[in-house]
DOTI-47435 format. One record per residue (C-alpha): residue in three letters; x, y, z. Coordinates in pm, whole numbers, padded with zeros to 5 digits, always signed. Example, Ala and Ser with C-alpha at 12.3 -4.5 7.8 and 13.67 -1.06 7.14 Angstrom:
! residues 2
ALA+01230-00450+00780SER+01367-00106+00714
//
This chain:
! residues 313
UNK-06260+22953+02254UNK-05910+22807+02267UNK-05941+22426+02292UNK-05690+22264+02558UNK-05608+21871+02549UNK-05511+21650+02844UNK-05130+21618+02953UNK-04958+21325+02911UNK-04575+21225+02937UNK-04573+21026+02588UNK-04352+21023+02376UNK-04395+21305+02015UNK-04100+21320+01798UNK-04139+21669+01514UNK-03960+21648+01219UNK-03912+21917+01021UNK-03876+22005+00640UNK-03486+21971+00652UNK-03476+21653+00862UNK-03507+21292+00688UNK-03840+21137+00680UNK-03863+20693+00764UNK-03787+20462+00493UNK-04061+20514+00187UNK-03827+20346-00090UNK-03936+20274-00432UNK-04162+19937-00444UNK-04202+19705-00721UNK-04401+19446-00567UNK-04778+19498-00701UNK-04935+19586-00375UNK-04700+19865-00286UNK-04739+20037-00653UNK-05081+20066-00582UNK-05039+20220-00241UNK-04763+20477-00382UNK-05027+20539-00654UNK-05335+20630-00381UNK-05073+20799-00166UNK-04996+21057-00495UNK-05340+21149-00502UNK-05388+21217-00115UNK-05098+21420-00103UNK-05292+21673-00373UNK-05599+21699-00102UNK-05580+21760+00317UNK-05911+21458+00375UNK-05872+21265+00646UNK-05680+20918+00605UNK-05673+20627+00848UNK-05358+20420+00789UNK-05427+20026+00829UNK-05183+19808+00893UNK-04950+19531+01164UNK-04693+19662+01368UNK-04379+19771+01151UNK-04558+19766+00825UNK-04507+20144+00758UNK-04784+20357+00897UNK-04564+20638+00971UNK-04314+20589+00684UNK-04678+20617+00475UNK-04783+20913+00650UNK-04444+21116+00626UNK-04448+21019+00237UNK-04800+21214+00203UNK-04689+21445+00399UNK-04353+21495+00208UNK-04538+21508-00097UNK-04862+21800+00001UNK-04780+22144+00040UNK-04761+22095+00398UNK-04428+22001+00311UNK-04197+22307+00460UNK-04390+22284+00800UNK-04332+21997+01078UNK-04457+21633+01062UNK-04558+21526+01391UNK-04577+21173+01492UNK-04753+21051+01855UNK-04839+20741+01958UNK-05156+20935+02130UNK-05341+21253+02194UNK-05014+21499+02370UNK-04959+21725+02123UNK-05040+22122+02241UNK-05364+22259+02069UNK-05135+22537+01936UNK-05007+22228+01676UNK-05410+22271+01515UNK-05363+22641+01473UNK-05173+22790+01195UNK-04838+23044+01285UNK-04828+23445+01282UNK-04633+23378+00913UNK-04965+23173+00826UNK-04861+22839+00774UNK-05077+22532+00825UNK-04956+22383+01089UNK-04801+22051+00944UNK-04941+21707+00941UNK-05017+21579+01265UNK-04986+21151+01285UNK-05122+20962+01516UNK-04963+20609+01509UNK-05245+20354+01740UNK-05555+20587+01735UNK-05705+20266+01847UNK-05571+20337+02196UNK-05713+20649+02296UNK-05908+20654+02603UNK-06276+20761+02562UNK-06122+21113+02746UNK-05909+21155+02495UNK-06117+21076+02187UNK-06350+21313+02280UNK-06090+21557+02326UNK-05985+21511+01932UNK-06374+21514+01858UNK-06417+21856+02034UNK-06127+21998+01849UNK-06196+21850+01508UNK-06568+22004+01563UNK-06423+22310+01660UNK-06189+22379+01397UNK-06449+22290+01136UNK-06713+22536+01268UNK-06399+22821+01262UNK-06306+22690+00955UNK-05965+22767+01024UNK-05630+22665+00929UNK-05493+22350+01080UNK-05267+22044+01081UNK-05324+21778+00822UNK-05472+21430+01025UNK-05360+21150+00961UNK-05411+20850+01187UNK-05261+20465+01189UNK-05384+20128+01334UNK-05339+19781+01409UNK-05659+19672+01491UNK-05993+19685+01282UNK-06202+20045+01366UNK-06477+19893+01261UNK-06502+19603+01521UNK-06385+19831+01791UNK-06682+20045+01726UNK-06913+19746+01745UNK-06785+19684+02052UNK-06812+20048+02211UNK-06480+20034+02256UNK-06412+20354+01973UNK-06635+20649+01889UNK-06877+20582+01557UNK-06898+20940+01508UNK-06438+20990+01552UNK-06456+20670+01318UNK-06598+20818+01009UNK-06452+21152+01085UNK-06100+21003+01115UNK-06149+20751+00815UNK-06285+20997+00499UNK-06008+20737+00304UNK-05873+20432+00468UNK-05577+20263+00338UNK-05431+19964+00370UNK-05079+19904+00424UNK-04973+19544+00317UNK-04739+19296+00496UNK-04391+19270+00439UNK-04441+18929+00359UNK-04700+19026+00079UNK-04454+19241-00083UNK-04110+19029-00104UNK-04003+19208-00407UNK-03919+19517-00211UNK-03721+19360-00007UNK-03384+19371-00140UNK-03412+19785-00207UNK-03514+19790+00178UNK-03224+19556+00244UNK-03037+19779+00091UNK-03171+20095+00237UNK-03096+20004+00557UNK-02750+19874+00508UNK-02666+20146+00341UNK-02861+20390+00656UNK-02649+20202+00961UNK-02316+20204+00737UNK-02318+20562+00763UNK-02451+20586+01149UNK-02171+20367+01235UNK-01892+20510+00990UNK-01758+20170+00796UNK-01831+19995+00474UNK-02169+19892+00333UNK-02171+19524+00376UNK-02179+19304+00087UNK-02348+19007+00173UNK-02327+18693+00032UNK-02628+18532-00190UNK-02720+18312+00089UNK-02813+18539+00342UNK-02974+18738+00037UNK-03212+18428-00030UNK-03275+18417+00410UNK-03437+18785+00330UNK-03634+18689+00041UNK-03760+18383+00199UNK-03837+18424+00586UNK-04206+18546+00655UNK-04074+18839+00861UNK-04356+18872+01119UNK-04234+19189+01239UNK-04260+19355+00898UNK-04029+19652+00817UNK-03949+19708+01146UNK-03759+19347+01222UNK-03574+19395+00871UNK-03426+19707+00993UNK-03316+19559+01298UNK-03161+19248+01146UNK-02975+19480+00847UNK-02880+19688+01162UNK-02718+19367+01340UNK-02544+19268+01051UNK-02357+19628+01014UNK-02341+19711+01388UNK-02160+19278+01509UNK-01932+19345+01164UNK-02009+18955+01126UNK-02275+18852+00939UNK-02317+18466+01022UNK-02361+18537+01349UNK-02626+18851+01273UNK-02846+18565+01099UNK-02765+18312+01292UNK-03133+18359+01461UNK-03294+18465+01127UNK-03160+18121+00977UNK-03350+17913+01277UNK-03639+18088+01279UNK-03661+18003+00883UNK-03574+17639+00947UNK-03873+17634+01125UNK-04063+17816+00880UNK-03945+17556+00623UNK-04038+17254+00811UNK-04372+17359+00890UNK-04472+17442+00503UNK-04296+17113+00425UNK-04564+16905+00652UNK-04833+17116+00494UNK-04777+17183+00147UNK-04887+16952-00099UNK-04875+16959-00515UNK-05192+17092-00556UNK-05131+17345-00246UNK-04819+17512-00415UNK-05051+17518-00794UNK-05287+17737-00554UNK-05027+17987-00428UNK-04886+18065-00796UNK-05225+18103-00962UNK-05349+18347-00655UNK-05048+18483-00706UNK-05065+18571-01083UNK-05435+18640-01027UNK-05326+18959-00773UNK-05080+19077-01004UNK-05330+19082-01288UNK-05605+19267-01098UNK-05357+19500-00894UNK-05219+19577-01272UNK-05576+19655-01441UNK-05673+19859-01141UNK-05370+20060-01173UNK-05464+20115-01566UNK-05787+20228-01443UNK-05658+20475-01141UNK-05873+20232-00883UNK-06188+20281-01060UNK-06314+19922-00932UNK-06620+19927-01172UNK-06432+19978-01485UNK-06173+19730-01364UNK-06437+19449-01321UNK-06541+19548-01654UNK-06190+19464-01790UNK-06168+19150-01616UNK-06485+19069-01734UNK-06606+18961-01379UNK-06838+19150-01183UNK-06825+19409-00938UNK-06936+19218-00658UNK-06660+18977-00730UNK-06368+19206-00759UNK-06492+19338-00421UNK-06416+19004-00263UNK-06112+18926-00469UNK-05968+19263-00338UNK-06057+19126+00039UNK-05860+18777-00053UNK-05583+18957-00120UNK-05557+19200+00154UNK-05642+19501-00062UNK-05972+19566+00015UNK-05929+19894+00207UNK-05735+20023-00049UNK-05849+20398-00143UNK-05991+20471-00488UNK-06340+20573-00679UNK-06616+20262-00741
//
């Protein structure tokens, strides 16, 4: 029985082995390390992964990295924001391959149709046991709370989610900001054919500092301004209000004792992001190491946004 989905007009982009995958540059903020870590060790294995994270923090650069990395790699990556793509995408080719990795970016917003659709064929192609695309799916929301509200399948949940990971914020991960910077300065110098910009070390400090709420995704499109208007005051000109503001509104809120709190968190994630590492995300033997216990490493790891992160207890 050959499965058949519902059509749609969305939009699928394929890329394939010789084409350039989204921005995955090399992180040295904490948080990042340990994602590039978890995201080695998927690559080796075709489970299931559900990619957590907001809008423009890197879902689909994340997914093309595993993908780049498994031996799925000579076959297409697709990317859809929902459930388009032709069954024959599931099925591997008269040469044999394995039919690529297949992303979904919101699974969130399938319709109940359409989620039972991907249930049918994920049942289906387990029964066969045959050859398909890798799965990986992305989201904004929580899963979990969708379920509890009816509003997502249980039984697509924990077939989708065999490891979930969790993408952090731009703004958790300032340190990988100027190699972005950089990457994508370097990306829209060649698109338009002129000169890298060099900027000066106050617009490099505007970078570091704003909160970008838009993630990835709004520091592309501000290194994009900057190369495309060939003036860079006036490319930051709304980046440098929109930090005013930011700067204002900490100044009215932070106190002494406030900005004690944010280093000491601060060297506190680095420390447990560090021993985890050491440990491959064994989360028992790291609790053991920081001589706290399980239970409160669990928490910690919530605090600081990491608790989704893949890894053995």
């Amino acid at each position: 029985m050959e499965l058949s989905l519902p059509e749609t007009k969305a939009n699928v982009t394929s890329v394939g082995p010789g084409d350039s995958l989204a921005c995955f540059v090399t992180s040295t903020s904490p948080s990042m390390k340990a994602v590039e870590r978890v995201v080695q060790e998927l690559a080796g294995s075709d489970v299931p992964v559900l990619l957590v994270g907001e809008p423009g923090a890197g879902k689909k650069a994340t997914a093309e990295r595993i993908h780049q990395l498994s031996a799925r790699r000579e076959q297409p990556f697709h990317a859809s924001a929902c459930l388009d793509l032709p069954a024959a995408v599931f099925h591997p080719g008269e040469n044999g391959n394995s039919g690529g990795t297949l992303f979904l970016s919101e699974v969130v917003d399938l319709s109940p149709a359409r989620q039972e659709s991907l249930m049918q064929l994920l049942t289906e192609l387990e029964k066969r046991q045959a050859s398909s695309a890798r799965l990986i799916c992305g989201t904004a929301r929580d899963l979990q709370a969708e379920v509890r509200a009816g509003a997502f399948r249980e039984d697509l949940y924990y077939r989708i989610s065999a490891v979930t990971l969790r993408i952090p914020p731009l703004r958790q991960r300032k340190e990988d900001i100027p190699e972005l910077l950089n990457f994508f300065l370097s990306k829209y110098a060649a698109e338009f054919r002129c000169a890298i910009p060099t900027l000066t070390a106050e617009t490099q400090n505007l970078f570091v500092q704003y909160a970008w709420p838009g993630n990835i995704r709004e520091l592309e499109d501000a290194a994009k301004a900057i190369v495309a208007l060939r003036d860079e005051t006036l490319a930051m000109a709304g980046l440098r209000s929109m930090l005013l503001r930011q700067g204002a509104a900490l100044r009215n809120h932070t106190s002494l004792k406030e900005a004690a709190k944010t280093a000491s968190r601060k060297a506190e994630k680095e420390l447990i992001l560090e021993v985890l590492a050491k440990t491959r995300w064994n989360r028992r033997r790291a609790a053991q190491e920081l001589q706290i216990s399980y239970k409160a490493l669990l928490y910690k790891l919530k605090q600081i946004g990491c608790g989704e992160l893949g890894g053995a207890s």
